[in-house]
C-alpha positions as CSV (number, residue, x, y, z in Angstrom):
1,X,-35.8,-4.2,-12.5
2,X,-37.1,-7.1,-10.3
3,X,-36.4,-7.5,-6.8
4,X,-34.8,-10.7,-7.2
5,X,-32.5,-9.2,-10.0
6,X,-31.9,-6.3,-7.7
7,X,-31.3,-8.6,-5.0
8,X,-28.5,-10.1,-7.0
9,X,-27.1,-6.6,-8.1
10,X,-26.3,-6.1,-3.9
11,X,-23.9,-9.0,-3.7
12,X,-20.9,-7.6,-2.5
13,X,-19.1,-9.4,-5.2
14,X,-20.4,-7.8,-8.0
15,X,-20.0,-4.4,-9.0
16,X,-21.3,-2.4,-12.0
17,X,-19.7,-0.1,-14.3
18,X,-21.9,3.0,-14.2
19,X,-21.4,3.9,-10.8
20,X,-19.9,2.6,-6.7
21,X,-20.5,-1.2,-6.0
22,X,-23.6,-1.0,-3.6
23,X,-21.6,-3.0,-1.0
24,X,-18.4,-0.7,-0.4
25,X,-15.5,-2.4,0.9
26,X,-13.9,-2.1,4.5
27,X,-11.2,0.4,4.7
28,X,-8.8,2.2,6.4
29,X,-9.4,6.6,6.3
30,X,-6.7,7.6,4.1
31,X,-6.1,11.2,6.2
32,X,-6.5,13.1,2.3
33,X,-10.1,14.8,2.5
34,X,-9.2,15.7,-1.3
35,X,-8.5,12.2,-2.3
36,X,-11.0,10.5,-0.2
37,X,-14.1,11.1,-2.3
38,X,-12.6,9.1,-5.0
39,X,-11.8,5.9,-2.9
40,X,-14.4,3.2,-3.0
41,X,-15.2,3.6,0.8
42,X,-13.3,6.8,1.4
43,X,-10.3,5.3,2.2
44,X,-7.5,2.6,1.3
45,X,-9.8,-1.0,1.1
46,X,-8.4,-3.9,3.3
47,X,-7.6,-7.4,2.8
48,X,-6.7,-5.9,-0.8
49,X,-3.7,-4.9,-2.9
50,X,-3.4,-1.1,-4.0
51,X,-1.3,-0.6,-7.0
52,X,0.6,3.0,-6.9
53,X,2.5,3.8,-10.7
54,X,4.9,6.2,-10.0
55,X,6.7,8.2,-13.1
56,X,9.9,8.3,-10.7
57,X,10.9,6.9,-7.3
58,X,10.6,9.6,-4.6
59,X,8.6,11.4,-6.2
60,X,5.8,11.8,-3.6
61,X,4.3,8.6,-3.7
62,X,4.9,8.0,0.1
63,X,2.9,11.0,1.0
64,X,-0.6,9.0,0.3
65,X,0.8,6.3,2.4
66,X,2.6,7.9,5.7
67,X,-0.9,9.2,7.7
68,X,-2.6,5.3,7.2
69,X,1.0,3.7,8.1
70,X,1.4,6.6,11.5
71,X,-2.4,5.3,12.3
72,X,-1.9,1.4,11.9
73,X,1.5,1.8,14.1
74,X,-0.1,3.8,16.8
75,X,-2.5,1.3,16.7
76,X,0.1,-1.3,17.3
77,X,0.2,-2.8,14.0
78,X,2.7,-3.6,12.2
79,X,4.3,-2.2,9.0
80,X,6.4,-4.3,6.6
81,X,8.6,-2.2,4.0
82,X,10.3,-4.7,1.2
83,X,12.7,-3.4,-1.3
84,X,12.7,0.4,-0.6
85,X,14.6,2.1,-3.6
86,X,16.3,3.9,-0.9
87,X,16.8,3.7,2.7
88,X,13.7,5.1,4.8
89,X,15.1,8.1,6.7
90,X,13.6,7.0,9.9
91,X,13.4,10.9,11.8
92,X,11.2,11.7,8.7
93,X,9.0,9.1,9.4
94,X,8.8,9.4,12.9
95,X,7.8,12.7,12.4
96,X,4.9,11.8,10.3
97,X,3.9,9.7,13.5
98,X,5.1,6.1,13.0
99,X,6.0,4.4,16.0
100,X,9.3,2.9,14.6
101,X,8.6,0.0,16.9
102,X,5.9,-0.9,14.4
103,X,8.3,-1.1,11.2
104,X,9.7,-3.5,9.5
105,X,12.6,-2.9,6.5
106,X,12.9,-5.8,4.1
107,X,16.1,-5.4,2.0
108,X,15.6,-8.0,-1.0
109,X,18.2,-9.1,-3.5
110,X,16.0,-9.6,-6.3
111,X,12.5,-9.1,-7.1
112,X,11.6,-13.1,-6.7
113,X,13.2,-12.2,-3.3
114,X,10.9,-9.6,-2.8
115,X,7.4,-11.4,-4.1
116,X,8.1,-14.3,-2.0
117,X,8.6,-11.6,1.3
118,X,5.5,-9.7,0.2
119,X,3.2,-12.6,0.0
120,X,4.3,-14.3,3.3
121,X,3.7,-10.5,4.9
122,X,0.6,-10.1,3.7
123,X,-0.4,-13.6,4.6
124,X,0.2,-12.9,8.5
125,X,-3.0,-12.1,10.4
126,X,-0.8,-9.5,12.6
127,X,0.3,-6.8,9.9
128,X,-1.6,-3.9,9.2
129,X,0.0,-3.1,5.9
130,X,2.7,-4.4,3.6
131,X,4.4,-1.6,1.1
132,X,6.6,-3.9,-1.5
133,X,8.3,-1.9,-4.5
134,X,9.2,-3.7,-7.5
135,X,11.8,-3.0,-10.5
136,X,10.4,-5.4,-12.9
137,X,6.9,-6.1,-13.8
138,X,4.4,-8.5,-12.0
139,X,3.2,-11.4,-13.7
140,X,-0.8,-12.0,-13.5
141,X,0.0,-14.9,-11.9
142,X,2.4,-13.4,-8.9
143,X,-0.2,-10.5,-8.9
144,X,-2.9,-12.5,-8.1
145,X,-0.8,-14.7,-5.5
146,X,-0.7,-11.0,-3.6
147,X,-4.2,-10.2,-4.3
148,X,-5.0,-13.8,-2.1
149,X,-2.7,-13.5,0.5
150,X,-3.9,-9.9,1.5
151,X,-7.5,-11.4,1.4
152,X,-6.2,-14.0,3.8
153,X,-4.3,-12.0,6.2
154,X,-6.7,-9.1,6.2
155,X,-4.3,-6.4,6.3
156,X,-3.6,-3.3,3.3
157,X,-0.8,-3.9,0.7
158,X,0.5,-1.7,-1.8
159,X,2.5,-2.5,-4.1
160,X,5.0,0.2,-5.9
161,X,5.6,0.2,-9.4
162,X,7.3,2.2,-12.4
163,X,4.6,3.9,-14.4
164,X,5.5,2.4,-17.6
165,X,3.3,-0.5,-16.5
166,X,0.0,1.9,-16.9
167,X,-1.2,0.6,-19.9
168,X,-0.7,-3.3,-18.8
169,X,-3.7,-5.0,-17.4
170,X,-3.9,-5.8,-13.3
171,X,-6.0,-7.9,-11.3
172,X,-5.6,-5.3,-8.8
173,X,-9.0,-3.5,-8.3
174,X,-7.7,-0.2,-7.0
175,X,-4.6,1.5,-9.5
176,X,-3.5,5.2,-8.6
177,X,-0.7,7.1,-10.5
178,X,1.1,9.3,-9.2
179,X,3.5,12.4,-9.9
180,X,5.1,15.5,-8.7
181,X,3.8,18.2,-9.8
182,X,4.7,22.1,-8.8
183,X,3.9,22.4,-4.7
184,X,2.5,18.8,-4.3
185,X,2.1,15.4,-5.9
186,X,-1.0,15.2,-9.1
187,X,-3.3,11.6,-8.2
188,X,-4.8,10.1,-11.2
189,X,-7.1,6.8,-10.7
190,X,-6.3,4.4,-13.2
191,X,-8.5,1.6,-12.0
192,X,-11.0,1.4,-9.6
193,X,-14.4,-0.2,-8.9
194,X,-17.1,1.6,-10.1
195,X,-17.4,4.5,-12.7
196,X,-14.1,6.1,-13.9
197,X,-12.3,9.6,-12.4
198,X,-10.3,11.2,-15.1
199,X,-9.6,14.1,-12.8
200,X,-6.5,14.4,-10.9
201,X,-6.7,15.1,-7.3
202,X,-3.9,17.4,-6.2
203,X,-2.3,17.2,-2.6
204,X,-0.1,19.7,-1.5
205,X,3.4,19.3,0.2
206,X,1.7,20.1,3.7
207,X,3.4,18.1,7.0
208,X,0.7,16.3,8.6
209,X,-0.2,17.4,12.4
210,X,0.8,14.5,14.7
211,X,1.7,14.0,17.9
212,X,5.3,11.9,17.6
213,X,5.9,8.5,19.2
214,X,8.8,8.2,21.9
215,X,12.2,8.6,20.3
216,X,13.1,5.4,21.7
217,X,12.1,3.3,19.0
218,X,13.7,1.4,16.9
219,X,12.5,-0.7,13.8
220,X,14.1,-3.6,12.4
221,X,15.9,-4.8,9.1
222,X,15.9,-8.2,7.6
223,X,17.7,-8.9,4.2
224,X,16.2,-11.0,2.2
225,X,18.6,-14.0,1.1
226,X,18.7,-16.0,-2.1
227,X,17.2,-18.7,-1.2
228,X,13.3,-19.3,0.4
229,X,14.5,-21.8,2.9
230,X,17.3,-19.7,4.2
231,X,14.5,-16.5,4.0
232,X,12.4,-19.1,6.2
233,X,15.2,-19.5,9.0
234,X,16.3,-15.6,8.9
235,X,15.5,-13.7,12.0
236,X,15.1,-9.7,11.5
237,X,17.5,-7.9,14.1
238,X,17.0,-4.8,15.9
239,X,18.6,-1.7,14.1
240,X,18.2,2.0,15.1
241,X,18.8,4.3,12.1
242,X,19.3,7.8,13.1
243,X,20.0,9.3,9.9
């Protein structure tokens, strides 16, 4: 191989089937030593859009994502949650070591609603991560929409989806299913950069060890409205949930 042709190889956008891109992406640790060896990087990439297939909602899914969200909190970033399929049970997460301070709850109406909130979250310079889930399936178009606004705001997105969508292509470069499995939750990378992983990763229903935040937190909840303008004008209010 020449050295101007390997030159070439080394540009962080390109990557090659048979193995890692050379240039790994930035990321964020993920806190799973069993999943972190088949992450590009080690951990979740930022300024990027993970795509998590789940077979059912609450099945485990949140479990990859609670020890990055605790660290980007403590760190004083914030969190933006849009269209939960149920409502976060705030002493659980807490407990995980979220500063409640740091989290946002986005209740859309629709799933237009909840594109248009995702996109404007992941466009602000200020939030660590966005975690949008969606009923319906994303267009390419809406998907790569995401995939620019995360590489403008610089922060982690993931977006939640049904796993009948596993076979459909994504622009997204990093796809994980996921599903519960005796004692734990089963990993499976669908789609990332670099030679394939057919093995699942297993990760066991273990409580992380964190130190909690004050209990005098609170996070807030915005609803999404109908209409874009009136989204524009909304302000979120404060709202402690205690269970």
């Amino acid at each position: 191989m020449t050295t101007a042709l390997n030159d070439l190889l080394l540009h962080p956008g390109i990557w090659r089937g048979d193995g890692y891109t050379a240039a790994l992406p930035e990321v964020t640790d993920c806190d799973h030593a069993a999943l972190a060896p088949v992450l590009p990087g080690g951990g979740w990439p930022k300024a990027a859009v993970t795509e998590v297939l789940v077979n059912r909602a609450g099945c485990g899914e949140l479990k990859l994502l609670l020890p990055v969200l605790a660290r980007l909190t403590q760190a004083g970033q914030q969190v933006v949650l849009i269209a939960p399929p149920h409502i976060p049970y705030a002493p659980a997460w807490q407990a995980a070591g979220v500063d409640l301070r740091r989290l946002t709850w986005v209740a859309a109406e629709s799933d237009a609603d909840a594109q248009w909130a995702t996109e404007q979250a992941l466009r602000e310079t200020g939030c660590g991560a966005v975690v949008a889930w969606f009923r319906q399936s994303l267009s390419d178009r809406c998907a790569r929409r995401l995939q620019l606004a995360a590489e403008q705001g610089g922060g982690h997105g993931f977006v939640m989806r049904q796993g009948a969508a596993e076979q459909a292509a994504s622009p997204f470069t990093l796809r994980l299913g996921v599903e519960s499995v005796a004692g734990g939750v089963a990993v499976r990378v669908l789609k990332r950069r670099g030679a394939p992983h057919d093995r699942p990763v297993f990760l066991p229903h273990t409580a992380p060890t964190r130190q909690p935040v004050p209990v005098t937190a609170h996070h807030a909840v915005a609803r999404a409205p109908l209409s874009a303008s009136a989204a524009r004008s909304a302000a979120s209010r404060p709202y402690a949930y205690v269970g």
